[in-house]
N, C-alpha and C positions, 0 to 999 in steps of 0.2 A: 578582542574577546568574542566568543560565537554566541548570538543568540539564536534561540528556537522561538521561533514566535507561530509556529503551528506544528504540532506535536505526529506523528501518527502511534497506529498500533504498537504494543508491548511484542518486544523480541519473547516474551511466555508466549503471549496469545498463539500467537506464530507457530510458534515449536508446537506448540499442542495440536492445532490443525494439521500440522505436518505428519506430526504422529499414527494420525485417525488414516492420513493417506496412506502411510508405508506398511500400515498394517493391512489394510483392505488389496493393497498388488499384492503382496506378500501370496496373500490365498488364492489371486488370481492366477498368476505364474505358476503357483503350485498346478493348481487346476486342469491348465494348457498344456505342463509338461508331462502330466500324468494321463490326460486323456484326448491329446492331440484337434484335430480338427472337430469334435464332438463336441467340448469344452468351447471352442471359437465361436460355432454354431449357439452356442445357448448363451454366449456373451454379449456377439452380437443380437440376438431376437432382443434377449435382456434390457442392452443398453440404446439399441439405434431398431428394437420392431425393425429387422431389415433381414429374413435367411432365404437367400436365392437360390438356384438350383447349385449353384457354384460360385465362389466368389472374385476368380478370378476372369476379369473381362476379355472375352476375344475379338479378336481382330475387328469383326463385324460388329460388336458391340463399341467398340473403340470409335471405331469409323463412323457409327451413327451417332456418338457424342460428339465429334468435331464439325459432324453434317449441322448441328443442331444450334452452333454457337455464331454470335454474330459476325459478319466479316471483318467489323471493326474492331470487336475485340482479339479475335486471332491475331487482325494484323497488332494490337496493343500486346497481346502474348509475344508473338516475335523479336517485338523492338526493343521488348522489357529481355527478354532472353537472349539476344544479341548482346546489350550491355552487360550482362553477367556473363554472359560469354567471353567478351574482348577481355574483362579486367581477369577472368581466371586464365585466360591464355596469356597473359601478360606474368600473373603471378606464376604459372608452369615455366616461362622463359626464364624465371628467374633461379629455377631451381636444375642446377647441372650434377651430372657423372661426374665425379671426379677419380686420377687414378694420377699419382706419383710415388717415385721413387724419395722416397723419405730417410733411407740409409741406405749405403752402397751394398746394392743387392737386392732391398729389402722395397717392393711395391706395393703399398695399399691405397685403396679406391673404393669409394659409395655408387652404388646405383643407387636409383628412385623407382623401386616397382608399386604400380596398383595394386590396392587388395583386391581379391576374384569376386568381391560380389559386394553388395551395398542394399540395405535397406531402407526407402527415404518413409519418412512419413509427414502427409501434405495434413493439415489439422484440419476439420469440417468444425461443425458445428452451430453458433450462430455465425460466426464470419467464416466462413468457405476459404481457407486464404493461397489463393490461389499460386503467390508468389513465393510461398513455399516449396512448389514444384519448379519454380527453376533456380531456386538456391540450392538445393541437392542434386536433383537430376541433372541439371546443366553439368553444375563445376563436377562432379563423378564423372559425367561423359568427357570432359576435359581432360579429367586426368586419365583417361584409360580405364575403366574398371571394364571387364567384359559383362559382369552379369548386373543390372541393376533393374533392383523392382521397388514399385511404389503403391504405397498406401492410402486412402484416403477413404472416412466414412461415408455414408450414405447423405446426402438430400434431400432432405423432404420424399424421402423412402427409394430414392432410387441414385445411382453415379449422378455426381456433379458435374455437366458438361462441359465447365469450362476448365474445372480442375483436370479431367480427364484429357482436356482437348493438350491442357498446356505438360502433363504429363509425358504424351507423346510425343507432342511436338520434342521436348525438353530429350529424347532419347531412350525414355524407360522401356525394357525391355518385358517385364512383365507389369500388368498393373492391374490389383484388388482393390473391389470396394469394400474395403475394414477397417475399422475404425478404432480407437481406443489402444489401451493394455492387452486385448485381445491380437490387433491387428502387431504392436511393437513384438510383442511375446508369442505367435504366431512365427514372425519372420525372423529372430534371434535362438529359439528352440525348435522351427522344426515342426512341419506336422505331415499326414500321410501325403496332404497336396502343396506342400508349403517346403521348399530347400529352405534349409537355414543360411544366413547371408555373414559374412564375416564385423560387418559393422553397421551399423544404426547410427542415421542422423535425421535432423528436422525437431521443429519446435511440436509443441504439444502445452493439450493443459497438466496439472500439476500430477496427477495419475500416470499419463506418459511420459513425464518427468520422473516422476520415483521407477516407474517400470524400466528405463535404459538404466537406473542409477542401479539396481538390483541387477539388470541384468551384466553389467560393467564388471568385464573377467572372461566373461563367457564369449562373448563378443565386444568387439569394441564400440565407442560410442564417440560422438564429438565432443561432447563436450556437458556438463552435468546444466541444465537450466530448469529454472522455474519461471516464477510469473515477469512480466514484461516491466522493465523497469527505465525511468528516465529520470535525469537530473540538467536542471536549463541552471547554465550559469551563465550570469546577466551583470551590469553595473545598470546607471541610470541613463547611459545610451539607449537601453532597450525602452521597450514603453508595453505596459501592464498587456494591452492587447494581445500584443506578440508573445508576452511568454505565459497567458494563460492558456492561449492556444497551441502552444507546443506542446504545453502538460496535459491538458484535455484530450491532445489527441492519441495518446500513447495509455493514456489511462483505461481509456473506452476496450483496451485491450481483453480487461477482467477486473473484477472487487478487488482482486488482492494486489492491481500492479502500482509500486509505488511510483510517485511522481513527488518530484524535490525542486524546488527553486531553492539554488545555492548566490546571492546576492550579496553588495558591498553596502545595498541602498534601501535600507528600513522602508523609506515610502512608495522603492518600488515592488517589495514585498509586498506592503499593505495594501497596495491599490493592483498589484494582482489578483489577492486574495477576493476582493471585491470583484474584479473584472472576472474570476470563476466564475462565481455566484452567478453572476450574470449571464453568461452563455448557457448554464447549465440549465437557467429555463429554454432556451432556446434549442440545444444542441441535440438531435436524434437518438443519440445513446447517452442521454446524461443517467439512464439508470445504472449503468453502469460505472460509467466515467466518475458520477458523481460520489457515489457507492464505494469507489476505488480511492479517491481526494477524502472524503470525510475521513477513511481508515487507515489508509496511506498515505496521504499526502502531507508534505512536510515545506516549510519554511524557513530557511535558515541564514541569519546575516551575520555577516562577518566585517572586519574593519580594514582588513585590507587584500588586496590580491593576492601576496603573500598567502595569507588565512584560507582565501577561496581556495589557493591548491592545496594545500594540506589536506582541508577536508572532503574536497575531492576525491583525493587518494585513497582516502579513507571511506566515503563511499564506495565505490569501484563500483559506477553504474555499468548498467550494459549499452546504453544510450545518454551521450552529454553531449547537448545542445550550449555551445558557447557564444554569446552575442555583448561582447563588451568593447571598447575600444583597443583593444591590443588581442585578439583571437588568437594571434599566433604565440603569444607570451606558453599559452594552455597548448597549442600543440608541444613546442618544443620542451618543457616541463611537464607535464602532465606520464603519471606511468601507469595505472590502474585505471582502464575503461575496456569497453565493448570496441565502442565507434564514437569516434569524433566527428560531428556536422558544425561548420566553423563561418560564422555571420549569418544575421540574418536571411541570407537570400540562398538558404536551404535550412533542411529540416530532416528530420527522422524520416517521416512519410517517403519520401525519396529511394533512404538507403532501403525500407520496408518494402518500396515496390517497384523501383524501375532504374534505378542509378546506376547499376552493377557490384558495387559491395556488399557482399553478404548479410545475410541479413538475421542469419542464427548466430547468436553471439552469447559472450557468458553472462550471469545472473548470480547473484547472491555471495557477490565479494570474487569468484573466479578468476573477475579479470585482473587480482592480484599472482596469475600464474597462467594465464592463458588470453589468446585471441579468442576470434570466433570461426568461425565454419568457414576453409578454403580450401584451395586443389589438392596444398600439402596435408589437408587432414584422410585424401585417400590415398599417400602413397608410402610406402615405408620405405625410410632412408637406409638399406643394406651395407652393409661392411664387407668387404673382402680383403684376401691378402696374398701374396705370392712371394717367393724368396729363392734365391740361390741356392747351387750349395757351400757356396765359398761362406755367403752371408750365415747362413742356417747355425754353420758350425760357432759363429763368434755371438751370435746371439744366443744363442743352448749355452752357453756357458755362462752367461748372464743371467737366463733364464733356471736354469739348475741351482744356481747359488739362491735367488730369491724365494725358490718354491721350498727347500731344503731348511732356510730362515722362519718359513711359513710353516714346517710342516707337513708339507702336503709331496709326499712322498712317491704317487703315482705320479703326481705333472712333471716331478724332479725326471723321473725317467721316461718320459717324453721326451726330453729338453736331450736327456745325456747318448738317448740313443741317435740322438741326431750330430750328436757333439763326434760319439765311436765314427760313424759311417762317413761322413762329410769334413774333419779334420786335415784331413790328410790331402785334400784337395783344395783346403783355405792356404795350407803351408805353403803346398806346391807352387800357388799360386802367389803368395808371396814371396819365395825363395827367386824367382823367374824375372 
């Protein structure tokens, strides 16, 4: 039997904030498409005091961001970008051309082309997060895109040098300091200085979340997220320390990101819930972290492992931290998550900043129908087809009869005019 023995937020409360968001892009997007770079300017002053003579950085202004950042962290950008680099070239090798002959006569085959252009957006604000530029701009460069440009708000009123630094580094081809709805809805519609880009990805807070989710149609998107969410599933192997700090540390994300301990072990619930408490007078962002635990945070014990995956699934967090005596029971059953981090001796932080798997992933039950952010989310799997004319004629006749069943009266003569012109050469060709 499941208990809840810490509650969070009503699924209302939720909806109703959500509400107040999709109405407020709603008029943004309207805004931008109506009065292009004008609209940008006055969103940015608006929201980030930040309108430069231009917004997008040149060469020299780029270079003096990279001048400016430590050498050690460069070399810390690189190492982190290497690893996201190995594993998307890894996941590219996995994905092949394919072309066989499937009926005698009859060849069909996928290519994997890049989309022509990509818009990342890197999230500022109070956490700069840096390593949101090479979970886009990397794996994009990976797959090919020719054009990609990246986003990122202002700093303490000016380009964040390191974001800027790992931007370049990472491949981006153009790069703006803009931020927000403005900057997603900018690079999705289009403005006098702004190409429009075929797809948008990267995290955001909940505003650049509704803004790709509106904008989804129009350009494509990775993948629809909100706020940052984590679920630590634990037995009494683990110990309170550890999985308060695995929850604390994903929490400090936003107020609204949930964080779940899913447990077999009542007390080691209870004596997490306790060991919170505690950190959060010590922890640098418990205003937030804290803030996120009191309103989302949940506690939930179950009676058996069995139970733990059920409800699992049923969450479909975007982050589950598994630390029990059999980890791997939850990889090979487990089917709704973001990302699996498997014993303690890793964690979320990791995949967030240096591991190499991705680290934009789904939110808000998604990953009951999707992963998260990888090489295959820029390239599109093509169909083609080629035939005979021996083959042409016996499949038009197939095809005539099914469209004719259908109704569909022009494709029937498609079918039959291949059947007149090509016949005659299947025959031949069987008579021989």
């Amino acid at each position: 039997m499941i208990r809840v023995i810490k509650q969070g937020i009503s699924a209302d409360a939720a909806e109703e904030m959500d509400a107040q968001v999709r109405s407020t892009v709603e008029g943004i997007l309207a805004d931008i498409k109506a009065r292009g770079d004008a609209a940008v300017r006055e969103l940015s002053e608006k929201f980030d005091s930040y309108s430069p003579e231009r917004y997008r950085l040149t060469e020299e202004e780029i270079e003096a961001c990279v001048a400016r950042v430590p050498e050690q962290t460069l070399d810390d950008i690189r190492f982190a970008q290497a690893q996201v680099r190995n594993f998307a070239e890894i996941q590219r090798a996995s994905m092949k051309d394919v072309e066989e002959e499937t009926f005698p006569g009859v060849v069909l085959g996928h290519k994997n082309i890049p989309v022509g252009s990509v818009g990342c957006y890197v999230p500022g604000g109070r956490y700069p997060m840096v390593a949101s530029a090479h979970m886009s701009v990397v794996t994009a460069k990976v797959a090919g895109v020719p054009r990609i440009i990246a986003c990122a708000p202002p700093h303490e009123g000016k380009p964040h040098d390191a974001i800027v630094a790992a931007m370049h580094l990472g491949g981006a081809d153009e790069i703006y300091c803009l931020g927000g709805v403005q900057a997603v809805g900018a690079m999705a519609l289009g403005t006098e200085t702004v190409d429009p880009v075929d797809i948008l990805v990267g995290p955001g807070n909940a505003y650049v979340a509704e803004a790709k989710r509106q904008l989804y149609g129009r350009v494509g998107i990775d993948l629809f997220a909100g706020p940052t969410e984590t679920l630590v599933i634990a037995d009494d192997s683990c110990d309170a320390e550890m999985a308060a700090t695995d929850l604390l540390g994903q929490a400090e994300h936003g107020p609204n990101s949930p964080a779940i301990l899913l447990t077999d072990s009542e007390q080691l619930g209870r004596d997490t819930m306790t060991e919170i408490e505690r950190q959060l007078e010590i922890l640098p962002t418990a205003d937030v972290a804290g803030r996120a635990w009191q309103d989302y945070g949940q506690v939930i014990v179950c009676d058996s492992r069995e139970e733990m995956l059920a409800e699992a699934d049923r969450i479909a967090s975007e982050h589950v931290q598994v630390m029990t005596r059999d980890d791997d029971y939850f990889l090979d059953n487990m089917r709704n998550y973001g990302a699996l981090f498997l014993g303690p001796e890793t964690n979320v932080s990791y995949g967030d900043k240096v591991i190499g798997t991705n680290h934009t992933l789904p939110t808000k039950l998604a990953a009951r129908y999707t992963g998260g952010l990888w090489v295959g989310k820029f390239l599109k799997t093509c169909t083609y087809q080629r035939v005979t004319p021996e083959a042409t004629a016996t499949i038009g006749e197939y095809c005539s009869r099914l469209c004719e069943l259908e109704g569909f009266a022009g494709h029937k003569a498609q079918a039959d005019l291949r059947v007149q012109r090509y016949a005659h050469l299947r025959d031949k060709a069987k008579a021989s």
